[in-house]
One Martini backbone bead per residue (centre of mass of N, CA, C, O) as a GRO file, in nm:
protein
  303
    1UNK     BB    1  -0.457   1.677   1.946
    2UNK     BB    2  -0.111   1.570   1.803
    3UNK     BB    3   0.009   1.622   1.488
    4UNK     BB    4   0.287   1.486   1.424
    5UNK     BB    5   0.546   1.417   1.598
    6UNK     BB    6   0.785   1.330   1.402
    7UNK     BB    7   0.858   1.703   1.353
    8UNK     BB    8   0.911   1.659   1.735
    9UNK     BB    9   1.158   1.499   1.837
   10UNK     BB   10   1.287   1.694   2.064
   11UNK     BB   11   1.024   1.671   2.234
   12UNK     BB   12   0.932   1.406   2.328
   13UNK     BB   13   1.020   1.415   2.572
   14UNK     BB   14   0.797   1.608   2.684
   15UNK     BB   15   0.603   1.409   2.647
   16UNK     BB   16   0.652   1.171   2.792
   17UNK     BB   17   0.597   1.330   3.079
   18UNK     BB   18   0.320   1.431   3.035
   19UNK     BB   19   0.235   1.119   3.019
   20UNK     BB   20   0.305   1.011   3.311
   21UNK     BB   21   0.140   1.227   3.461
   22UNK     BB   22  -0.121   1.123   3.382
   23UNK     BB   23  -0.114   0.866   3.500
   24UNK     BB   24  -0.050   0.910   3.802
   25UNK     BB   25  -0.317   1.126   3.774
   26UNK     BB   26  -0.569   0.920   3.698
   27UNK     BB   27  -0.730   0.915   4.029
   28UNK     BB   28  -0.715   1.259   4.023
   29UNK     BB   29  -1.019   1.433   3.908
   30UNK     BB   30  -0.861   1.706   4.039
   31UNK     BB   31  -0.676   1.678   3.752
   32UNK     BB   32  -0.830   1.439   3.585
   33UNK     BB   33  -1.063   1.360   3.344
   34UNK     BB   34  -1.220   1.080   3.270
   35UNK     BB   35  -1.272   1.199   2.958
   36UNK     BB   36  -0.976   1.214   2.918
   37UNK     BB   37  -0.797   1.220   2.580
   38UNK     BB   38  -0.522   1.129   2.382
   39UNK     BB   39  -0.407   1.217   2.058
   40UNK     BB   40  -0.147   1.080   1.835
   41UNK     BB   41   0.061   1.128   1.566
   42UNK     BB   42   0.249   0.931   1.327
   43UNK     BB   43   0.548   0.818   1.223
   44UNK     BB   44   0.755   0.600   1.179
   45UNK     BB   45   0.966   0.604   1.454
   46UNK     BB   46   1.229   0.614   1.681
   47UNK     BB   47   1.195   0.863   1.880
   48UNK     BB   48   0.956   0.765   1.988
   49UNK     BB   49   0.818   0.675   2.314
   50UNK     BB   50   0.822   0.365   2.443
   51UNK     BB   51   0.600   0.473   2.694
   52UNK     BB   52   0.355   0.529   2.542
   53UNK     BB   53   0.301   0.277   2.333
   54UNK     BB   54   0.263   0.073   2.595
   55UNK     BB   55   0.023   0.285   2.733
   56UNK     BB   56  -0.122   0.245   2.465
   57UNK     BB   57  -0.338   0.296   2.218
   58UNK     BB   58  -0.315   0.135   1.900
   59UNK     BB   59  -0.307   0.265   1.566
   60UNK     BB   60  -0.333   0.190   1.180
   61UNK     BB   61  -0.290   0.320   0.851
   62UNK     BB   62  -0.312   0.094   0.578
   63UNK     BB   63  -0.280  -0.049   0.271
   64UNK     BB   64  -0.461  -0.245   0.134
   65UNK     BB   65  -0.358  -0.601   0.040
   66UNK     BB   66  -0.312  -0.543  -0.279
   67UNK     BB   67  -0.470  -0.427  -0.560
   68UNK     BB   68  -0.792  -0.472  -0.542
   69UNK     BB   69  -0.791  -0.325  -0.229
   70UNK     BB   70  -0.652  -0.074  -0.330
   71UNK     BB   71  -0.864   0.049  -0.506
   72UNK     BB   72  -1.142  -0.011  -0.359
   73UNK     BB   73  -1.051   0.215  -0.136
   74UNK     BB   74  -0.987   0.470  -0.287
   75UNK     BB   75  -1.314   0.504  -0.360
   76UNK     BB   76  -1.302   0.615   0.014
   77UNK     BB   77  -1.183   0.864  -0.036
   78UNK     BB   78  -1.119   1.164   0.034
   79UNK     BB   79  -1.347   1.302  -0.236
   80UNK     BB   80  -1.410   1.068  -0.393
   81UNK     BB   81  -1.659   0.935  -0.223
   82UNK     BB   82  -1.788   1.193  -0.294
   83UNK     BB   83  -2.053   1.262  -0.517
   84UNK     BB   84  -2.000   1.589  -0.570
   85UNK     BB   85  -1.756   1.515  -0.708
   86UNK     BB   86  -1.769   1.261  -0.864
   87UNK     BB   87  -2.029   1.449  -1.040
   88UNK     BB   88  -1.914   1.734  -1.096
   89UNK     BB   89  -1.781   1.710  -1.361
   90UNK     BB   90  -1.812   1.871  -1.676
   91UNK     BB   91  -1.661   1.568  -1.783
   92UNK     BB   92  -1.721   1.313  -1.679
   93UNK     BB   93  -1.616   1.057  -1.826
   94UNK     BB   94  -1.314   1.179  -1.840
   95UNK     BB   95  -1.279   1.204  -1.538
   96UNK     BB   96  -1.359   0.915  -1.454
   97UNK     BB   97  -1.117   0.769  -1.675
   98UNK     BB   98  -0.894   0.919  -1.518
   99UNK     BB   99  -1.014   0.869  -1.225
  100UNK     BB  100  -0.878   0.543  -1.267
  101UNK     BB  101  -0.608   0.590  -1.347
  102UNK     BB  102  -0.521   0.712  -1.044
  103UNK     BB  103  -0.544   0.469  -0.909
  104UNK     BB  104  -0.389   0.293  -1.015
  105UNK     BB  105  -0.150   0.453  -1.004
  106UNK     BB  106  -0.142   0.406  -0.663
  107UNK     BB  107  -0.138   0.127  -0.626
  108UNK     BB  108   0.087   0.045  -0.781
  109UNK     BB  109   0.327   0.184  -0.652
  110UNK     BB  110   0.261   0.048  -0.367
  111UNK     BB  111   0.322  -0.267  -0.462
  112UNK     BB  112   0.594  -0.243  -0.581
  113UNK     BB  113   0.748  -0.253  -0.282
  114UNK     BB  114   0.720  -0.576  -0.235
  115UNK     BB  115   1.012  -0.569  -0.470
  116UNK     BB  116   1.182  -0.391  -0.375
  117UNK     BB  117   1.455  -0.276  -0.575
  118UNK     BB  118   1.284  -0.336  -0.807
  119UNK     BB  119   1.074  -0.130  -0.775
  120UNK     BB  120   1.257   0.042  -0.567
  121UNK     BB  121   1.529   0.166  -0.413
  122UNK     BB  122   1.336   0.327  -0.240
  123UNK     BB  123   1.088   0.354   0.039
  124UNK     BB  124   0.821   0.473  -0.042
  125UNK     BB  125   0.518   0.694   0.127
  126UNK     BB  126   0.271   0.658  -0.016
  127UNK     BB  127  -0.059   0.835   0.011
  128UNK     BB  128  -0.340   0.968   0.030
  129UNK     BB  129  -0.270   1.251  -0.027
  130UNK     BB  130  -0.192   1.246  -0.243
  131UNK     BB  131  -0.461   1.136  -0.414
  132UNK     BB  132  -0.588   1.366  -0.335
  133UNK     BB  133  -0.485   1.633  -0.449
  134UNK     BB  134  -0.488   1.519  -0.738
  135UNK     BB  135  -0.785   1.449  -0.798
  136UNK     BB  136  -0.831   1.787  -0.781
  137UNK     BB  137  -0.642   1.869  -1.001
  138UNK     BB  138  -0.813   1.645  -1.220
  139UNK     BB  139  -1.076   1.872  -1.176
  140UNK     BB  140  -0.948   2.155  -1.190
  141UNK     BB  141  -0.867   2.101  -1.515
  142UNK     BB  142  -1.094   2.009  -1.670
  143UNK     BB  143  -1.286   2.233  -1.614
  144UNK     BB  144  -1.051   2.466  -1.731
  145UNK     BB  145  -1.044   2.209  -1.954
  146UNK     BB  146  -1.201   2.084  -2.148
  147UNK     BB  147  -1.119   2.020  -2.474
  148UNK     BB  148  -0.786   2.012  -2.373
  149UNK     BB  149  -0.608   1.831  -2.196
  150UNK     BB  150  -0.330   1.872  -1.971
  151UNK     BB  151  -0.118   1.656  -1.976
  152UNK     BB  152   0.135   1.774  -1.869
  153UNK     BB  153   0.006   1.969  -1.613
  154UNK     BB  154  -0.045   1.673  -1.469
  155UNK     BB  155   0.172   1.528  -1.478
  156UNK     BB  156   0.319   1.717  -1.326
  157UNK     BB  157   0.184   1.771  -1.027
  158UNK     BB  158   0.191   1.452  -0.987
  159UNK     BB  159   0.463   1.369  -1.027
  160UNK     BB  160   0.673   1.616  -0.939
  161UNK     BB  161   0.520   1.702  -0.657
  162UNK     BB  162   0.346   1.493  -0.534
  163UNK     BB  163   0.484   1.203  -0.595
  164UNK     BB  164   0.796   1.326  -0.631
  165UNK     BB  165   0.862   1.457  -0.379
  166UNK     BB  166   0.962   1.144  -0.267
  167UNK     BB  167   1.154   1.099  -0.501
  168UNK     BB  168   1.506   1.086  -0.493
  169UNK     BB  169   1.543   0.907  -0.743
  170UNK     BB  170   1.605   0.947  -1.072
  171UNK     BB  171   1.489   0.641  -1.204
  172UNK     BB  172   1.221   0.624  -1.018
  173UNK     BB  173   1.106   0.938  -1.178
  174UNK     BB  174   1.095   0.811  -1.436
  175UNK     BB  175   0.903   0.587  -1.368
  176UNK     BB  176   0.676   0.724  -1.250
  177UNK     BB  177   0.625   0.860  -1.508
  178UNK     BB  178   0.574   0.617  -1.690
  179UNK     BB  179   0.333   0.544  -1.552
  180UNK     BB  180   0.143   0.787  -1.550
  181UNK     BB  181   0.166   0.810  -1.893
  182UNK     BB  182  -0.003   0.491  -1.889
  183UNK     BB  183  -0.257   0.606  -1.746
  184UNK     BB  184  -0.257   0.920  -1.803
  185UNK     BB  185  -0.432   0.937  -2.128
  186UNK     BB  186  -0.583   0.915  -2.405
  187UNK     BB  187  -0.614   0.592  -2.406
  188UNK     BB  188  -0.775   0.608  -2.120
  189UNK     BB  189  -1.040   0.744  -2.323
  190UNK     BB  190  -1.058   0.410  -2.417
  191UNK     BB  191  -1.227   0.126  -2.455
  192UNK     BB  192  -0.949  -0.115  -2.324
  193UNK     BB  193  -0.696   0.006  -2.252
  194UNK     BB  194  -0.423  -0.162  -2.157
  195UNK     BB  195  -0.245  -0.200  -1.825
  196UNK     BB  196  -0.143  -0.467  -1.949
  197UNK     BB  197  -0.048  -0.741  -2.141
  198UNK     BB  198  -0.274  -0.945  -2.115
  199UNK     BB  199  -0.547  -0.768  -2.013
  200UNK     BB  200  -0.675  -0.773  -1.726
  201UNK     BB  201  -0.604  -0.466  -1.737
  202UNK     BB  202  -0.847  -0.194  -1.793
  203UNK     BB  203  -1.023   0.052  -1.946
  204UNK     BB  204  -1.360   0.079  -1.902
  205UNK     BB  205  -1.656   0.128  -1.909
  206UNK     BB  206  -1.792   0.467  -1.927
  207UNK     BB  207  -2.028   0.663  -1.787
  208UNK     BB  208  -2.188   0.966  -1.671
  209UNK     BB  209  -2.364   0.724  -1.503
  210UNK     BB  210  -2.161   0.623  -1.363
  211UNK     BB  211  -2.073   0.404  -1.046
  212UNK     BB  212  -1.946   0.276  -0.790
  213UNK     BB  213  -2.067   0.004  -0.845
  214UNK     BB  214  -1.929  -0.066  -1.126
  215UNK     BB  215  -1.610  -0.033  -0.999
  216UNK     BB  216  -1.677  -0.290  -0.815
  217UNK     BB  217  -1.722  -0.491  -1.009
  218UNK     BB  218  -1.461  -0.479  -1.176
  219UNK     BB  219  -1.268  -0.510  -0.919
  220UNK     BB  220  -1.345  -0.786  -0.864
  221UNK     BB  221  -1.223  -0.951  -1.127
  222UNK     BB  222  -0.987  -0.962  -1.000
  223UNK     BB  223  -0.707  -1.075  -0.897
  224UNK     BB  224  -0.560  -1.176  -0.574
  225UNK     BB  225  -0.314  -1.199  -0.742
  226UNK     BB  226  -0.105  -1.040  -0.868
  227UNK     BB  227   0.096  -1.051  -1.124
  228UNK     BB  228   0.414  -0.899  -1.233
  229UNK     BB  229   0.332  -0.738  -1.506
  230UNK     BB  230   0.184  -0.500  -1.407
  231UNK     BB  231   0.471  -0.366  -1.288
  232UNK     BB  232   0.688  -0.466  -1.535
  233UNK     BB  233   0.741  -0.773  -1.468
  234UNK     BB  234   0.849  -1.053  -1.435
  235UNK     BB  235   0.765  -1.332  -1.312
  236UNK     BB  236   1.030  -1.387  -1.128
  237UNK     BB  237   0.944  -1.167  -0.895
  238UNK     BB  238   0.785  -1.313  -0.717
  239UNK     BB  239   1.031  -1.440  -0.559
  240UNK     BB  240   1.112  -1.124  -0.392
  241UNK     BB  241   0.870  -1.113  -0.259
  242UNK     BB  242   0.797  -1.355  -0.104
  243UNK     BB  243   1.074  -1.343   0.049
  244UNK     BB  244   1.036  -1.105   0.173
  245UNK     BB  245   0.781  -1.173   0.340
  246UNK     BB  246   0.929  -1.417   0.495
  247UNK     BB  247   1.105  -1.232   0.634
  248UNK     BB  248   0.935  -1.090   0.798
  249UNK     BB  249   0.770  -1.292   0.944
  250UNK     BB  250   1.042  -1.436   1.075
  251UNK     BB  251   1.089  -1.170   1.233
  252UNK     BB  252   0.869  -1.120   1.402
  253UNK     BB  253   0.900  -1.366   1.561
  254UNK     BB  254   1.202  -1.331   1.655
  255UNK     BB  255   1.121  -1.084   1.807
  256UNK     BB  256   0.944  -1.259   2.058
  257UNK     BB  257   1.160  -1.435   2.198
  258UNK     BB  258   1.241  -1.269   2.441
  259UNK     BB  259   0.962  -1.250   2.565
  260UNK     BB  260   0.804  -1.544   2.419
  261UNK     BB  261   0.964  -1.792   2.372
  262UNK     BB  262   0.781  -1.927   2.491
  263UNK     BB  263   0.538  -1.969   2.249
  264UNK     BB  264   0.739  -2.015   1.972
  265UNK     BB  265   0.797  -2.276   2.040
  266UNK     BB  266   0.533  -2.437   2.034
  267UNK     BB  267   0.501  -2.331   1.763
  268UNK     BB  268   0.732  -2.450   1.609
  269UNK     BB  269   0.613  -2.761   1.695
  270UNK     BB  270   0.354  -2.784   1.576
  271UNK     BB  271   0.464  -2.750   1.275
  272UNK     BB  272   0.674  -2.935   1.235
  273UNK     BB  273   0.471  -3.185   1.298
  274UNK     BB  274   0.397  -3.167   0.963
  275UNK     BB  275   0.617  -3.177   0.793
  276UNK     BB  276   0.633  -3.486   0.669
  277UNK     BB  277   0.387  -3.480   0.511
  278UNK     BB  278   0.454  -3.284   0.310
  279UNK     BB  279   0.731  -3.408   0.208
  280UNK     BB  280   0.610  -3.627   0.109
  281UNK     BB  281   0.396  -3.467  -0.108
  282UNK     BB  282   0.623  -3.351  -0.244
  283UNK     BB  283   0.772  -3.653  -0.342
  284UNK     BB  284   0.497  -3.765  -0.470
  285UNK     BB  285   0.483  -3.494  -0.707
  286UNK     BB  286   0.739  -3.542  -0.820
  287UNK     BB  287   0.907  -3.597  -1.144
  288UNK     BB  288   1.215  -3.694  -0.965
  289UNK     BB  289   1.271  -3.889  -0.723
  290UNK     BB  290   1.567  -3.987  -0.790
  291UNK     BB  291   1.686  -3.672  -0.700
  292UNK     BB  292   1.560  -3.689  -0.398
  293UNK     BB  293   1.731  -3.876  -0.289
  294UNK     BB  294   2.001  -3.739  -0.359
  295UNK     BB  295   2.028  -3.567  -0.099
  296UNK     BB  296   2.152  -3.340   0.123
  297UNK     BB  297   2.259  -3.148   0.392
  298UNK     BB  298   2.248  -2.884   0.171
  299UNK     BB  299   1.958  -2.928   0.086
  300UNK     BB  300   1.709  -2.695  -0.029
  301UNK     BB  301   1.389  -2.682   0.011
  302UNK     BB  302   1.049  -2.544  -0.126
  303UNK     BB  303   0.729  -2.500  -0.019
   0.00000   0.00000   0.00000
């Protein structure tokens, strides 16, 4: 296995040369054993071969959409997964409602790039590493400071170091700050503590005998599309989300059009037979009728 490809660029041409060498001898026993596989791993780069993405098995890691399968999964990353980490804090409740507050606040900042410059400035890659570091630092402090939390020093080495690392822009910086201690403080082990204006997410009631099953139960409750509020954002934001998404989906469909042009019109003409039907109830839905028969061919409408 060969991990981290992206941190040598100037390699990949020999890397490229490698990966022919072996598929061309892969028919010559002596030369390559039938059960070699290579493995390479790397971040998204322009550099990496195309000639190897071709010819390989593509695997991706990426965060599930949405809030709550994003907090959901973070449950399941090591070591917060493994019952000896999650219970073996000497300060267990403590513990339990501060790694609730880390876990949501690595949700948050991730589902914020959705909002594109309105959530970050910059596209930030955070990712479990991440939240990996910060849960056992957030643990390594409790146990060696159980009477007075240093939440300083937690601040400082989670937003500073762990997560602030990766962000470039000095106002990014501050919200990035500003988020973890909403997230991460004394009123988040307060049972009912609101995460947004609305009250919809709040700091759980946890014992020290609280188990996973208990924080998916609670993270069930979340609604499947978070308005824009838990994120500090106007409702009218969503409207920047959602443009972005249809932006990259239109994107990526017309990107298949030189390969496989006739593929993309037949979906395209399938699509559109339906569209008549839609515009009629949208229009016998609409409480202004008046106003949509006088549309203009510059007039956009927005199902």
């Amino acid at each position: 296995m060969l991990q981290n490809c992206h941190l040598a660029a100037k390699w990949l041409g020999t890397l490229e040369k490698i990966c022919e060498d072996l598929r061309e001898n892969g028919n010559d026993l002596t030369k390559v054993n039938r059960d070699f596989r290579l493995w390479l791993t790397s971040y998204p780069t322009e550099e990496f071969p195309v000639a190897v993405l071709q010819n390989g098995v593509k695997m991706t890691n990426e965060a599930p959409k949405g809030l709550k399968m994003n907090l959901m999964n973070s449950f399941t990353v090591s070591p917060i997964g493994e019952p000896e980490f999650f219970n073996g804090n000497g300060s267990p409740v403590k513990f339990k409602k501060l790694l609730f507050g880390l876990l949501f606040f690595h949700a948050v900042i991730q589902e914020r790039r959705l909002y594109g410059p309105l959530g970050w400035t910059n596209r930030y890659e955070f990712n479990e590493p991440d939240l990996r570091i910060s849960a056992q630092q957030l643990n390594i402090f409790l146990n060696e400071y159980p009477d007075k939390t240093p939440f300083d020093a937690i601040h400082y080495c989670i937003g500073e170091c762990n997560y602030g690392g990766r962000v470039t822009d000095a106002k990014d910086r501050v919200t990035l700050m500003c988020l973890l201690e909403t997230y991460i403080c004394d009123k988040t082990l307060v049972d009912g503590y609101k995460f947004s204006p609305s009250g919809t997410y709040y700091s759980p009631e946890i014992t020290a005998n609280s188990d996973y099953e208990e924080y998916f139960a609670y993270c069930r409750t979340f609604p499947q599309f978070p308005e824009p509020e838990v994120f500090g954002f106007h409702a009218n934001a969503a409207i920047t989300k959602e443009t972005n998404e249809t932006n990259d989906t239109l994107g990526a469909i017309l990107s298949t059009m030189q390969s496989a042009g006739g593929v993309v019109m037949v979906t395209v003409t399938r699509l559109s037979s339906n569209l008549p039907t839609v515009l009629l109830l949208t229009f016998l839905n609409c409480s202004t009728p008046d106003r949509l028969r006088k549309t203009t061919p510059s007039t956009t409408i927005s199902l």
